[in-house]
N, C-alpha and C positions, 0 to 999 in steps of 0.2 A: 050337496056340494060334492063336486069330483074330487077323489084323491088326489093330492102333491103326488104321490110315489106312488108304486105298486113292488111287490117280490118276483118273483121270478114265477110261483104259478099262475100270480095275476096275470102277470104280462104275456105267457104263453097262450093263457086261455081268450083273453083278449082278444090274442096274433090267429087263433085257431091253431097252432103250432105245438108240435111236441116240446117238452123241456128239454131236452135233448136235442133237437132242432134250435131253440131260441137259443140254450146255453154255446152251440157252434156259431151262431150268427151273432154272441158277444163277446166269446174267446176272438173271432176275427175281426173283432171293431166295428162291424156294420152297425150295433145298438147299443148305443152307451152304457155304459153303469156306473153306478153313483155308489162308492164303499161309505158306509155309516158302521163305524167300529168292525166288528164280521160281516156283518147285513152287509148284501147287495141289494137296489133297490133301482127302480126303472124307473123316468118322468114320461106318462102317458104322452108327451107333448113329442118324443122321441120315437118312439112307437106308431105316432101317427105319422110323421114323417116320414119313417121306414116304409108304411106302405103308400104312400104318396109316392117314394122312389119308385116301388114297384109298379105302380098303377101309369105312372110314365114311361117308365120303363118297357110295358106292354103295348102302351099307346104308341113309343115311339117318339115322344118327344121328345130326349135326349138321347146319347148314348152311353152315359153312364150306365155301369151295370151292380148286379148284386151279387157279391163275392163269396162263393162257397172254401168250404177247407182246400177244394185241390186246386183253386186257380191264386194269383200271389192277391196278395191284400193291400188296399189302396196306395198304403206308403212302402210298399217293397220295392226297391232301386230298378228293376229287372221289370216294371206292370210295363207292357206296350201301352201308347198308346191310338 
């Protein structure tokens, strides 16, 4: 059975991504997180998603994109579109 949730190493090594990297990419909302008392906790189902964005993203079928620290974050007044 797959996990409900995963931590934040899960979900990094998952992503192939540093924690450091995943931790920037949830600081700016791109990947959810779920607070259970202190624990932070990720739904694999989110994760895949993320890279479903990106995997379009590269294709080109939309243009949504994926938001680092230096561009504004989805709901910032000021995102062009």
């Amino acid at each position: 059975m797959e996990p409900v949730l995963v931590d934040d190493d899960e979900a990094s090594r998952l992503l192939g991504i540093s924690r450091s990297k995943f931790h920037t990419l949830v600081a700016n909302g791109i990947i959810p997180r779920l607070k259970i008392g202190r624990s932070a906790r990720y739904r694999p189902a989110d994760l895949l998603a993320f890279t479903e964005r990106l995997r379009a993203d590269a294709a080109g079928e939309h243009d949504n994109r994926i938001w680092t620290p230096s561009t504004p974050a989805p709901s910032s007044p000021d995102r062009n579109l």
